[in-house]
C-alpha positions in Angstrom: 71.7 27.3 87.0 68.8 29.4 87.9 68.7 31.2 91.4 66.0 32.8 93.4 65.7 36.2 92.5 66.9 38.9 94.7 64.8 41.4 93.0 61.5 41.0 91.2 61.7 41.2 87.1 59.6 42.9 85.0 56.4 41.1 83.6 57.7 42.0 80.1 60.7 40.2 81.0 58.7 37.2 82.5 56.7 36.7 79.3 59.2 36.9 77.0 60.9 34.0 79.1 58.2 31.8 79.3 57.1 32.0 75.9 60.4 31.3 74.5 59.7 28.0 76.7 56.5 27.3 75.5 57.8 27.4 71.7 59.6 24.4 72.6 56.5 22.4 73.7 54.8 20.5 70.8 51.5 21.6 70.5 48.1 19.7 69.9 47.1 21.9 67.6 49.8 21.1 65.4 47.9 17.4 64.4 51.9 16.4 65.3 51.5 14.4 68.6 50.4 10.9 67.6 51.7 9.3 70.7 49.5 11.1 73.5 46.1 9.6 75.3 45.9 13.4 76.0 44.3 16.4 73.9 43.5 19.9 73.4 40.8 20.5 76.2 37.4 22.0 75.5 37.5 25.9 74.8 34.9 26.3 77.2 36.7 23.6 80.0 40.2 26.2 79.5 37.5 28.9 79.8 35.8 28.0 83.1 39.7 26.3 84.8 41.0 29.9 84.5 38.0 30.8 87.0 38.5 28.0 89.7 42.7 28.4 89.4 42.3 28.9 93.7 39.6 25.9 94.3 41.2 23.5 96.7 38.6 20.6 97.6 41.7 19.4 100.2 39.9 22.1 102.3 35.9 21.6 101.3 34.5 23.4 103.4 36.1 27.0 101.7 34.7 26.0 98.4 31.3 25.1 98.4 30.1 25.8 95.0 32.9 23.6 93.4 32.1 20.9 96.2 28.7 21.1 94.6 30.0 20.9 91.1 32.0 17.7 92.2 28.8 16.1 93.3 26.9 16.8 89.8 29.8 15.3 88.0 30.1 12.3 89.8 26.3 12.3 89.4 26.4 12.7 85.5 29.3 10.1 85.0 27.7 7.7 87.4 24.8 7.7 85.0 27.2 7.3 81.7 28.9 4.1 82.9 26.0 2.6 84.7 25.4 0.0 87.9 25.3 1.5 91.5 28.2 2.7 93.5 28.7 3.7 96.7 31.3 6.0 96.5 33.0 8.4 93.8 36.7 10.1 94.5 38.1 12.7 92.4 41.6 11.6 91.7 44.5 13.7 90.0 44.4 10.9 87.5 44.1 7.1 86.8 47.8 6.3 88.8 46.4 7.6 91.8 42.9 5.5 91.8 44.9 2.5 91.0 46.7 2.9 93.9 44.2 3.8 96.1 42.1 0.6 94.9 44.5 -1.9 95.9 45.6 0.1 99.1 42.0 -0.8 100.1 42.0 -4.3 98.9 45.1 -5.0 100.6 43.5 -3.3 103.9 40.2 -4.8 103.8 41.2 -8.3 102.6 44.8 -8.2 104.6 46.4 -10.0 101.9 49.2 -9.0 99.2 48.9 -10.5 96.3 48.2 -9.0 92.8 46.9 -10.5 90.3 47.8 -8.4 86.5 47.5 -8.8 83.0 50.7 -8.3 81.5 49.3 -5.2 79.6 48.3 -3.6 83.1 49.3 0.1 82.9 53.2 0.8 84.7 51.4 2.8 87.2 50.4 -0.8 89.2 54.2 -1.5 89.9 54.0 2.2 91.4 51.3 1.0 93.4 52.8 -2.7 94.7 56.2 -1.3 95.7 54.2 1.5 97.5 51.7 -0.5 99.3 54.6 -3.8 99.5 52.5 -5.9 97.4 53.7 -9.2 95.3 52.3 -8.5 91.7 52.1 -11.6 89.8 51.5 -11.1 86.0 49.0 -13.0 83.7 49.8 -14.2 80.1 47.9 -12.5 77.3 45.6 -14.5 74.9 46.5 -14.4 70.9 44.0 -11.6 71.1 46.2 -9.6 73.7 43.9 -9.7 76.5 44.4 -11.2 79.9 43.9 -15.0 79.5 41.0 -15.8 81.9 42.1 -19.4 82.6 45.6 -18.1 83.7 43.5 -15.9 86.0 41.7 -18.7 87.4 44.8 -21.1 87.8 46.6 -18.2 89.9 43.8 -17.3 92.4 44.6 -18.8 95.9 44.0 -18.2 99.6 46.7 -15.2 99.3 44.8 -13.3 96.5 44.2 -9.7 97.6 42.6 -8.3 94.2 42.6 -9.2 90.4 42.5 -6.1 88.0 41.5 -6.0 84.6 41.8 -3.1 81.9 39.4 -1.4 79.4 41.7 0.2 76.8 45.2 -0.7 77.2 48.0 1.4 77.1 49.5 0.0 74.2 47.0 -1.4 71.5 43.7 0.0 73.3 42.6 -3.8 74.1 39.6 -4.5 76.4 40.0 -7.6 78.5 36.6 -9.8 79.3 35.7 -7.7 82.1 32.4 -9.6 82.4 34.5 -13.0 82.6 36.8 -11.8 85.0 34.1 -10.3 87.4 32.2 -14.3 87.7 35.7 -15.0 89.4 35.6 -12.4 91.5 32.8 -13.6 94.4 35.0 -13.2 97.4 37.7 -11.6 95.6 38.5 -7.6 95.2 38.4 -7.1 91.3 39.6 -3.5 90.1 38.8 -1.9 86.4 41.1 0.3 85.0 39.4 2.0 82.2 41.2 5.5 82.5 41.5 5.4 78.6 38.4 2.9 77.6 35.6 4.7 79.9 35.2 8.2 78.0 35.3 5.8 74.8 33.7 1.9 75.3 30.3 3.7 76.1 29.4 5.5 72.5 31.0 2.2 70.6 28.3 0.4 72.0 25.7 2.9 70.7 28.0 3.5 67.3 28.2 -0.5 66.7 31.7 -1.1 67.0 31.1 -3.4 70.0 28.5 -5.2 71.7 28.9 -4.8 75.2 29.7 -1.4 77.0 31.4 -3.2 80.0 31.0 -0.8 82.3 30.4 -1.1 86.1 27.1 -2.9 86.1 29.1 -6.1 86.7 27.9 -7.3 90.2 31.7 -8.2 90.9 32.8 -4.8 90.1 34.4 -3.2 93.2 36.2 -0.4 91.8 36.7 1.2 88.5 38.9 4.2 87.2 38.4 6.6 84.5 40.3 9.9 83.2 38.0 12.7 82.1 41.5 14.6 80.7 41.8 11.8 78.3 38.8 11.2 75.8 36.6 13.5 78.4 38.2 16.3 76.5 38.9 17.8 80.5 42.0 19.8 81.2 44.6 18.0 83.5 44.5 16.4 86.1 41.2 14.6 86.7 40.5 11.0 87.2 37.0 9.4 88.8 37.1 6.3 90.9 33.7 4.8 91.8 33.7 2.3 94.3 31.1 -0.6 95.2 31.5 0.0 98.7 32.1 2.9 100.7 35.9 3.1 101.4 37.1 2.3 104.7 40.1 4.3 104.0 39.8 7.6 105.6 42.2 10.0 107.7 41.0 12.8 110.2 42.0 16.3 109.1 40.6 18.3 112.1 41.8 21.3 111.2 40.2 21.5 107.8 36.9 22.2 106.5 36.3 18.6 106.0 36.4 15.9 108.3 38.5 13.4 106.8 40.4 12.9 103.8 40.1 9.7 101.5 42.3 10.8 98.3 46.3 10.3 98.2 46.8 14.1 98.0 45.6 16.2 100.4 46.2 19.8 98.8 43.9 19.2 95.6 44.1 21.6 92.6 40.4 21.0 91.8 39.9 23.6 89.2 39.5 20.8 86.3 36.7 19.5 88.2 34.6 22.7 87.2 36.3 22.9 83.9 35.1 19.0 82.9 31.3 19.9 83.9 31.6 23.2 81.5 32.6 20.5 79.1 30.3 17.7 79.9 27.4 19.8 79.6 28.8 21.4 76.0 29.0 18.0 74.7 26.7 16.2 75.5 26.7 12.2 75.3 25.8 13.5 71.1 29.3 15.5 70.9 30.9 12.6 72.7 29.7 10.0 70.6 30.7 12.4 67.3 33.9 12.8 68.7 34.4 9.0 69.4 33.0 8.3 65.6 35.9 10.6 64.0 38.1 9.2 65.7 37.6 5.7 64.9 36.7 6.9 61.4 40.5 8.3 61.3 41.8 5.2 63.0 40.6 3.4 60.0 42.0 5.7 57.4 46.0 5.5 59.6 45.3 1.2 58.9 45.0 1.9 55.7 48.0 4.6 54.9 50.1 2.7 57.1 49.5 -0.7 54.8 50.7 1.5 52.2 53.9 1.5 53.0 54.2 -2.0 54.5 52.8 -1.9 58.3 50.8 -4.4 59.2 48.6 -3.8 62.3 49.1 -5.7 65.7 45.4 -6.2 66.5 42.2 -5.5 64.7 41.4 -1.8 66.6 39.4 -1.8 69.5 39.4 1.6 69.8 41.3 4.5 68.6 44.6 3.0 69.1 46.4 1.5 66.5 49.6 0.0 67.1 51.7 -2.0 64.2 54.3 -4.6 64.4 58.0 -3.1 64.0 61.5 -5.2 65.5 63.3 -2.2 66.7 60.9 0.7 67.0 63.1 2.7 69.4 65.1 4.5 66.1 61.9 5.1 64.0 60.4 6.9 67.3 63.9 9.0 67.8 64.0 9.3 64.0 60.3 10.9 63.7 60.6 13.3 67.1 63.6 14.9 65.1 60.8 15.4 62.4 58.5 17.0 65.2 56.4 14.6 65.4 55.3 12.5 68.2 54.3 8.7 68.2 55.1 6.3 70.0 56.1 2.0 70.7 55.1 -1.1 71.9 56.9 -3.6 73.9 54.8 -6.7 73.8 55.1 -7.1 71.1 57.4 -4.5 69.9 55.9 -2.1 67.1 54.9 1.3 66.4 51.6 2.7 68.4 49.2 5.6 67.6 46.6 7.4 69.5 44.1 8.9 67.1 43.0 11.3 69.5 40.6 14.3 68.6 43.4 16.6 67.4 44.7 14.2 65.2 43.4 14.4 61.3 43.5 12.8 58.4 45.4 15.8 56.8 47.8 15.6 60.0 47.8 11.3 59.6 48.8 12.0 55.5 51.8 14.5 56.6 53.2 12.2 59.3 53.1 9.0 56.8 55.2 11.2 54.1 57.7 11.9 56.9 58.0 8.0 58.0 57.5 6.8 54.2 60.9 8.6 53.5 
């Protein structure tokens, strides 16, 4: 077991340790890690997070210039996934908007209920037992998006929000937000697009699909996104826009700010900075190149993996491709002994893959020899 040191070490001796530990992480670089929503991060976001390692927007007030850079990112995201809002949070990530969102619906409306599509991301069962909320799950269409009927059946007098998702988890599926959202007059809706938002808006423009839906739906009340997925941000960042300013606040009088609004109060903020290095390096162009190779490659893995016999789940949406497989639990231990990382479905069970930017078609050829054999 390790114990606290009586006695400081040498930095020799520190860096020797930790990068015998770091040997044993896998690597993006490496084209092995199929399985992640995650990727390398910019060169220039790593570049400019080293700078802001001591930013702590918990405490505003001490860090003006990245309170300033928060505000221009919210601005310049805003403007990507269109509609007004009232309000934008920076969140460490998608989990903690989710729960935030229905804390609020549960406080404004002072109801319980939860209405999900059974492809809704794990992190909402975080968020019911937290907030002691009943979640009640909707059936998936033979397209594998939340059956809108279903939706319509379920919604009573106890119906605290309905959430739908742009890019699920496990095949990358986008529900009919815009359907959704006409059932949603008096009712809190919540879109989690923490995988979809950094991608749905450049397949639009590239042709793959013909609606963006973003948050210009009038029955939009909140809607999540992760820049440190397709955003190409170092971790942890997530954005939560909000129809309506939040009634959720707590007093911090003896902090730079008045009140705070986010689950965590201590906020390493340093990837805020980081993502508008990497927004601005981009561009919506380098976004929408990135999001073309990526689909280009999620193409190319359909068609090695019907080479040897896998037939896809769904048509991709978007650069997830996932493929039917009884048992997928021993291929996935099998290949992570090969070092390489993918991943399964559950429903329905099958192998998935995340064509993310580090992912190639030279890395896609070297991981279907390994699962071939």
């Amino acid at each position: 077991m390790a114990t606290f040191p009586e006695k400081g070490r040498t930095e020799k001796e520190i860096l020797k340790e930790i990068n015998e530990a770091k040997k044993l992480d896998l690597d993006f670089s490496s084209g092995k890690i199929l399985g992640s929503m995650c990727t390398e991060p910019s060169h220039i976001g790593k570049k400019v997070h080293q700078m802001f390692l001591e930013s702590n927007l918990g405490n505003p007030g001490l860090y003006q210039g990245t309170k300033n850079i928060e505000r221009k990112v919210h601005e310049a995201v805003g403007s990507l996934i269109g509609g007004e809002y009232d309000e934008v949070l920076s969140v460490g990530g998608a989990t903690e908007g989710n729960i935030i969102a229905l804390w609020r619906a549960r406080n404004v409306s002072g109801k319980r209920k939860v209405l999900l599509p059974e492809s809704a991301h794990f992190s909402f069962q975080k968020a019911c037992n937290l907030l002691d909320m009943e979640s009640v799950y909707i059936p998936l269409d033979d397209e594998y998006r939340v059956d809108v009927s279903a939706i319509k059946d379920e919604i009573d007098g106890d119906t605290a929000a309905v959430v739908g998702i742009a890019g699920t988890t496990e095949l990358g599926q986008i529900d009919p937000i815009d359907e959704i959202a006409e059932l949603c007059d008096d009712i809190f809706f919540h879109v989690d697009a923490a995988f979809g938002g950094f991608v749905i808006p450049f397949l639009k423009e590239l042709g793959y699909q013909e609606s963006c839906y973003n948050f210009e739906f009038k029955n939009i009340d909140t809607y999540v996104l992760d820049p440190h997925k397709m955003g190409m941000s170092t971790i942890p960042l997530g954005l939560m826009f909000s129809k309506e300013g939040s009634p959720l606040s707590i007093e911090s009088p003896y902090l730079t700010g008045k009140d705070q609004k986010t689950i965590r109060g201590t906020r390493a903020s340093a990837s805020i900075p980081a993502f508008w290095a990497t927004l601005n390096y981009l561009g919506k162009e380098g976004y929408r190149e990135i999001v073309k190779v990526c689909m280009n490659n999620t193409r190319y893995l359909i068609e090695k993996m019907g080479d040897i016999g896998f037939k896809p789940i769904i048509d991709p949406v978007m650069n997830i491709a996932s493929f039917h497989l009884e048992g997928p639990k021993r291929i996935v231990e099998g290949m992570a002994k090969e070092g390489f990382n993918i991943s399964r479905t559950v429903n329905p069970p099958g192998l998935r893959f995340v064509i993310m930017p580090h992912v190639s078609k030279t890395s896609i050829d070297e991981m279907i020899k390994v699962l071939g054999e």
